[in-house]
N, C-alpha and C positions, 0 to 999 in steps of 0.2 A: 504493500500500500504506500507507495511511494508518493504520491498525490496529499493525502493525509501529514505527511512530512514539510513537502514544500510547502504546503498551504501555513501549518506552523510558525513554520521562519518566516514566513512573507508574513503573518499576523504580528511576530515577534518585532521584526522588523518597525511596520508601522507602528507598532504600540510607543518602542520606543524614541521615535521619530516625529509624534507627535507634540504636540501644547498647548493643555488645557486654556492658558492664557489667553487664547488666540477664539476664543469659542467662548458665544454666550452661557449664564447660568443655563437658561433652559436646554441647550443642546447638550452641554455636560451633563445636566443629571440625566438625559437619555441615553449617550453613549454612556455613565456609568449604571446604567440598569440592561443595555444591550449586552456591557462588559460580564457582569454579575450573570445573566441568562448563560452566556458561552463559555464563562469558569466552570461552572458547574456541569454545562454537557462536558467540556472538557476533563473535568477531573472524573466523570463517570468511563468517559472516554477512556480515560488512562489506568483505572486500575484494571477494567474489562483488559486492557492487552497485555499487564503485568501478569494479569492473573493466567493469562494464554501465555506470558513466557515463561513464569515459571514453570508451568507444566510442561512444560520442554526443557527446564534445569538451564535455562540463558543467566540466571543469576552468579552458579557456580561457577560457570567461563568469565562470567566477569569477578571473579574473585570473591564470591558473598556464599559463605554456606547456611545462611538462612535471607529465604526469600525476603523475609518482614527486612531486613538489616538493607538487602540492595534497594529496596520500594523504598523504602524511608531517607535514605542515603542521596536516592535520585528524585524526591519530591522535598527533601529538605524539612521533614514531618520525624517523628520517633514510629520503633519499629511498632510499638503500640497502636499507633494510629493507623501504620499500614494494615496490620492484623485486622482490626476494624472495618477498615474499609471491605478488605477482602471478604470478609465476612458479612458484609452489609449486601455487595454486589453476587454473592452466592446465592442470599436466601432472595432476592429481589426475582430468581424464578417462579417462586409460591407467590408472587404479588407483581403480576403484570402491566396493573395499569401503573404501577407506583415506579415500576422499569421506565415504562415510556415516559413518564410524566421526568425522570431522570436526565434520560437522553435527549431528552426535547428542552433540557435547564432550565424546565418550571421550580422543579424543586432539587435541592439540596443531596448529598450523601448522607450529611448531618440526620437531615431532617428523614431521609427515608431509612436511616438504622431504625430512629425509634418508631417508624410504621412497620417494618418487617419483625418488629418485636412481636406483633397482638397482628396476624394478618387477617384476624377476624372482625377487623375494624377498617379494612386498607379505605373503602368508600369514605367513611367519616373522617378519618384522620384524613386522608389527602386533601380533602377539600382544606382543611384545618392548614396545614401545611401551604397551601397555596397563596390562602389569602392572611395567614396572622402567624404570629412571633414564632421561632426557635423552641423559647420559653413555653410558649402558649403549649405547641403541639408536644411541647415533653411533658408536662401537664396535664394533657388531655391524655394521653398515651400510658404515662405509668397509673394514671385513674382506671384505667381500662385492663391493663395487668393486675393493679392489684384486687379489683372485682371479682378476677376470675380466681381466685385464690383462697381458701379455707384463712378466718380470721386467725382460729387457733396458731395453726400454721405458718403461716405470715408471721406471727410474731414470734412466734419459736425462732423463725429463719433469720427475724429482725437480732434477737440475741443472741444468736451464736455469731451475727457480723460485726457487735458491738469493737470498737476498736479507740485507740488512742495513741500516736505514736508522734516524737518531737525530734528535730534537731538544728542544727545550726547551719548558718547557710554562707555564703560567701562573703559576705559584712560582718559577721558573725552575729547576725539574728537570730533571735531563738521561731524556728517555724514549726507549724503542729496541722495533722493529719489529724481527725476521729468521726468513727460516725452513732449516732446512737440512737438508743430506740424512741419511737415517738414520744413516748410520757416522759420521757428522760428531755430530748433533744425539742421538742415544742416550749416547754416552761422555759428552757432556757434560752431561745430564740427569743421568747416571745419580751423576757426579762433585760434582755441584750438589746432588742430593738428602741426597747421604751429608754433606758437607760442613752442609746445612741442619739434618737430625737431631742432627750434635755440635752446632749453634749451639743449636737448641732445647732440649737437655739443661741445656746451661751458661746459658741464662734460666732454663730452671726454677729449679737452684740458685738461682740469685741473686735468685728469687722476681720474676722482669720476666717479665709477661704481655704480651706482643706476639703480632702472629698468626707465620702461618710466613711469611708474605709478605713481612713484615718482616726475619726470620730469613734467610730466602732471597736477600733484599737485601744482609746482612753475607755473607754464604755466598759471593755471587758476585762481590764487594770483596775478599773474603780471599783466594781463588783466582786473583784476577786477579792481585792484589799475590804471590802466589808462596808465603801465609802460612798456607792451610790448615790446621789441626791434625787430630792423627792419624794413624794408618796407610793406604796407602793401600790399595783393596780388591785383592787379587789379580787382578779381571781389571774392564776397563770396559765390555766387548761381549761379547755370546753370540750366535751364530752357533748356531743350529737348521737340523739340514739331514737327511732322510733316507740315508742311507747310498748308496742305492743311485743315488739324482739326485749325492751329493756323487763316490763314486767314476767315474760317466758324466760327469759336467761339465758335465748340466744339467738341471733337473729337468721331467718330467714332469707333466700334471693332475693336480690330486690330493693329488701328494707335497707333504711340510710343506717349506719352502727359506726359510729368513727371518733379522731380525733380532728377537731377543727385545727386542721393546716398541718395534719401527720395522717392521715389514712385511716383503713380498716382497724379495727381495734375488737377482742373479745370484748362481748358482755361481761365473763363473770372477772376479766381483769378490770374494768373500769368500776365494775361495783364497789371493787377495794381501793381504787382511787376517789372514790365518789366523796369518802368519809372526811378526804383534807379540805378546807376550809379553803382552802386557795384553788379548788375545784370549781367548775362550771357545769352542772347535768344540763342539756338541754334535751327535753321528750316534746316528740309532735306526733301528726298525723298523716306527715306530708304536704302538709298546707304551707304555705306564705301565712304568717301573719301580719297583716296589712293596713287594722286597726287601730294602732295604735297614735294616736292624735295628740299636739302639742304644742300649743303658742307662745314663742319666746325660743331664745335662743341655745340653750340646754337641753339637753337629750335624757329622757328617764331611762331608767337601768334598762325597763323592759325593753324600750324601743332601740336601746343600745344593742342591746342583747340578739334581738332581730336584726338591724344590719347587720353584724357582724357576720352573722352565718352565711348571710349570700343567699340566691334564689335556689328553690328545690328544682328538681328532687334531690341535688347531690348536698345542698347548704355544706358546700366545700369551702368556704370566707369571699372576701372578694380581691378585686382588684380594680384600678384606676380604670371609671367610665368611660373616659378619652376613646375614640377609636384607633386602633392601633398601638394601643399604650397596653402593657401588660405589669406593671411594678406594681409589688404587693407594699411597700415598705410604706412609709413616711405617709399614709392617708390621711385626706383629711377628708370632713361628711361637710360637704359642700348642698347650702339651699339650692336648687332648682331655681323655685322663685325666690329670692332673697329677702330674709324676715323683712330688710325694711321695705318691701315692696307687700307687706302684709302674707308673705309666703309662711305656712304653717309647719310645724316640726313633723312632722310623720313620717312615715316610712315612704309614701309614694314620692315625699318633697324632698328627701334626700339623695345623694347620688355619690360615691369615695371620686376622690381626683386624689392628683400625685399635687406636690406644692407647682410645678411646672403651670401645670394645665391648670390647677388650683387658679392659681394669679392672669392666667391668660383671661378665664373664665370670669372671674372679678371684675376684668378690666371692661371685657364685653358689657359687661352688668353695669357698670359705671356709664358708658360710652350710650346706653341705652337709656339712661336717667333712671334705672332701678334702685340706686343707693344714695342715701344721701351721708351727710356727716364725713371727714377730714380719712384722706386714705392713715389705715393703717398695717404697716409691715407683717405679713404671718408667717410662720415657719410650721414643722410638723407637732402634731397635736401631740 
């Protein structure tokens, strides 16, 4: 395929011969969305012939006695990611259209490992894939894995992965690896978040732009040291459970049984969590509750309670309304209609944005004469 070759270097060529400079915004971000379609056929392109030279042992002639070492070597990737690959472009025979949708650099390698994971999704997820985040479709995708999995199970599997491992890096940084199980690793996220938002608040003030990662860094040094500021949240876990699996004491297909923002979860382990005080049981029916009403700018527990889980039937939490926005972090419950535009506290009048879209969204709201009174600066709640 000689053809296939030339055409390469004639693309290499051009690429680097041209200059964004010379080209409007709008033609740039086309030819970087034309570029992005043909990496991706490309690289789908390129493991398929790896994977045909390996089996012809082309690696060993070039000096590589493992395949993954010369793939990774010649894509400038680890032989990990080669592995990956190879493995992602194997199983993509049980999932056809997600093949095509490859070749054609709709979608990603990324994004079609975690569809050939659940090929009993490939419709939904691909759609998923086409039109929203990375994030998103890993999301949807391991939701759809862990469904398919005995609660029991699942957790058993979750603890025997439990892990914690640190060392030192080239600054001589101390760095750490762990994963843990959701009762364990949800409080603690959930603790590390809240603690990260005060940190971010208190830079702003003091006008330090740092990212949050940085922030996140003092967040989880303060905590450790015992030094925290502020109150703490009334509870660190929510527990989502259908009513009728929580009173049977176990649930059923189907029924919702989980940790809010950690997965499936037994029944009869979350019964023994139920008892700390820093727990959250939530039992429904399945329903939205949608009731709940309130004028003025404070949110009652219950109605707090309700957003947070997010709409059924999964009341998996949420994330930033924005289209095309998927960040769980830093929300804030942003009015719809803005109290001072006589907009009421409920459920239908709120909506999470991220601080970005938070402030965009304000500004609309100002520019529309829906607020009145002097702007004031917000950060995460």
């Amino acid at each position: 395929m000689t053809g296939i070759r030339e055409l390469a270097a004639q693309l290499r060529d051009v690429l680097a011969s041209s200059d964004p400079a010379l080209s409007s915004g709008g033609l740039c971000a086309e030819i970087s969305e034309d570029l992005a379609a043909t990496e991706k056929a490309c690289a789908a392109a390129r493991v398929r012939y790896a994977a045909r030279a390996t089996e012809c042992g082309e690696h060993r002639k070039r000096g590589f006695a493992d395949a993954h070492d010369w793939m990774a070597r010649s894509a400038g990737s680890s032989a990990g990611e080669a592995r990956e690959e190879l493995a992602t472009v194997s199983a993509m025979g049980q999932c056809p259209a997600t093949r095509d949708a490859v070749l054609a650099g709709e979608v990603s390698l990324a994004q079609a490992a975690e569809i050939v994971r659940v090929p009993g999704y490939e419709t939904e997820l691909l759609e998923v894939a086409k039109h929203e985040s990375l994030r998103s479709l890993k999301d949807k995708a391991r939701r759809k894995r862990l469904e398919g999995l005995d609660p029991d199970e699942l957790h058993a599997q979750q603890r025997a992965a439990r892990e914690f491992v640190h060392w030192k890096d080239r600054l001589g940084m101390i760095r750490f690896r762990g994963a843990l199980t959701p009762e364990v690793g949800v409080r603690f996220v959930n603790r590390l978040d809240r603690e990260t938002d005060r940190e971010w608040r208190a830079a702003r003030g003091e006008a330090r732009l740092e990212s949050r990662a940085a922030h996140a860094a003092d967040a989880f040094a303060r905590l450790f040291d015992g030094v925290g500021s502020g109150k703490r949240a009334p509870t660190d876990l929510a527990l989502v459970y259908d009513l009728d699996a929580w009173v049977r004491g176990h649930a059923h297909p189907g029924e919702v049984g989980h940790i809010l923002g950690g997965g499936p979860f037994p029944v009869a382990e979350a019964r023994k969590l139920a008892v700390d005080a820093f727990v959250k049981v939530v039992l429904h029916h399945g329903t939205k509750i949608d009731t709940v009403v309130h004028y003025g700018r404070r949110r009652p527990a219950l109605l707090q309670t309700v957003l947070e889980l997010g709409d059924p039937p999964h009341f998996d939490g949420v994330t930033c309304a924005a289209e095309g926005c998927d960040r769980r972090f830093g929300l804030q419950w942003d009015h719809k209609n803005p109290v001072a535009n006589d907009g009421p506290s409920s459920a239908e009048n709120f909506q999470p944005l991220c601080y970005p879209h938070h402030t965009r969204k304000t500004e609309r709201d100002r520019a529309a004469g829906l607020l009145r009174g002097p702007r004031k600066e917000r950060g995460p709640p």
